[in-house]
C-alpha positions in Angstrom: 0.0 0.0 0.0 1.5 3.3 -0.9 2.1 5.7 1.6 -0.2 9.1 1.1 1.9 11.5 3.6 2.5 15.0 2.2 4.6 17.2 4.2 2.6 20.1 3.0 -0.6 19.0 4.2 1.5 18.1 7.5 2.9 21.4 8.1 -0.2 23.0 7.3 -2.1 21.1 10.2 -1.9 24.0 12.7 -3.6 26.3 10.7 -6.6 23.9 9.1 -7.1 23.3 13.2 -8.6 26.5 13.7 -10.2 27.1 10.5 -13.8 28.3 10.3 -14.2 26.6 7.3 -13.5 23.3 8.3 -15.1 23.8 11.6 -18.4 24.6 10.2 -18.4 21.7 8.3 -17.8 19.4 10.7 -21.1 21.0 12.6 -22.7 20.3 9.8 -22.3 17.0 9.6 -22.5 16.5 13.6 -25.6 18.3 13.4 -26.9 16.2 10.9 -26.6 13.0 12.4 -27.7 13.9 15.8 -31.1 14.5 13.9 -31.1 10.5 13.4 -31.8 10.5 17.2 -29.3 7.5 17.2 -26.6 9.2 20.5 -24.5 6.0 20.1 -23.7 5.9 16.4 -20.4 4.2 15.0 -18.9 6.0 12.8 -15.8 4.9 10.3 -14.1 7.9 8.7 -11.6 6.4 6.2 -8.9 8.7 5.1 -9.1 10.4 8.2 -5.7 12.4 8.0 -4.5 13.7 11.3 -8.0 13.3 12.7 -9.6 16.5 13.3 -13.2 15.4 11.7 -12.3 12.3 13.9 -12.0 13.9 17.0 -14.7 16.7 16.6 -17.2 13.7 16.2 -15.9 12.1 19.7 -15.6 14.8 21.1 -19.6 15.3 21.1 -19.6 11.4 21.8 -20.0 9.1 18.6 -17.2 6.4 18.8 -14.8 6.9 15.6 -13.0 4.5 13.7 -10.1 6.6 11.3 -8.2 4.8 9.0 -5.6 6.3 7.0 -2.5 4.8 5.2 0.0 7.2 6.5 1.7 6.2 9.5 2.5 10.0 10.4 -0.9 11.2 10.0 -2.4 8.5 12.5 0.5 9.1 14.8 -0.6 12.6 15.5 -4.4 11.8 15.5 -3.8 9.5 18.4 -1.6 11.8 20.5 -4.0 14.9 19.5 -7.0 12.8 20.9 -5.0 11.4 23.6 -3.7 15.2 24.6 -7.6 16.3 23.9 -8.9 13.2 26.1 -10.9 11.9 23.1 -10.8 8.4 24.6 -13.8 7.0 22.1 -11.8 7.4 18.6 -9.4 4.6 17.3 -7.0 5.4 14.9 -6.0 2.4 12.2 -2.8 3.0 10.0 -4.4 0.8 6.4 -7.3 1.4 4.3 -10.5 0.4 4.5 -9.8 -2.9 2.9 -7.7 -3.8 6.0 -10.3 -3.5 8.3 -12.0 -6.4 9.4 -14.8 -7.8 7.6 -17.0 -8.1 10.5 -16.6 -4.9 11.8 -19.9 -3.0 11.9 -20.5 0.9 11.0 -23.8 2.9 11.4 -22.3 6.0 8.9 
């Protein structure tokens, strides 16, 4: 599996983390799926990156699965939700073909 790190996109991670853009987004899509009424959804975000989609959902309490294939990216999602106390993401360095088959997802 090729690796998809870009040290552009990695140096650029500190300013996509407090961007407006991004964050709206993300509310967005939480607000959405809180409409579903379902509080405990499982949600797999493959090519997660460093996480911050990942994150933003557990940090209003959906359990994440992320999956990305590069190592560096899912190294700093797990010590960003670790440093964050995030405790109900997982982070997966693969694709989505890795993951096992009897895994469940509700999104």
């Amino acid at each position: 599996m090729q690796d998809t790190f870009n040290s552009y996109q990695y140096d650029d991670l500190e300013k996509r983390e407090n961007d407006p853009y991004s964050k709206t987004k993300y509310k967005i899509i939480v607000d959405y799926l809180k409409k579903t009424g379902k509080t405990d959804m499982r949600i797999l975000n493959a090519g997660c990156g460093f996480g911050d989609l990942s994150i933003f959902l557990g940090r209003v309490g959906f359990k994440v699965v992320g999956v990305d294939p590069a190592v560096k990216y899912i190294e700093l999602a797990k010590k960003r939700a670790a440093s964050e106390g995030v405790s109900n993401c997982e982070f997966w360095v693969g694709s989505i073909e890795d993951l096992p088959k009897e895994e469940q997802y509700d999104c």
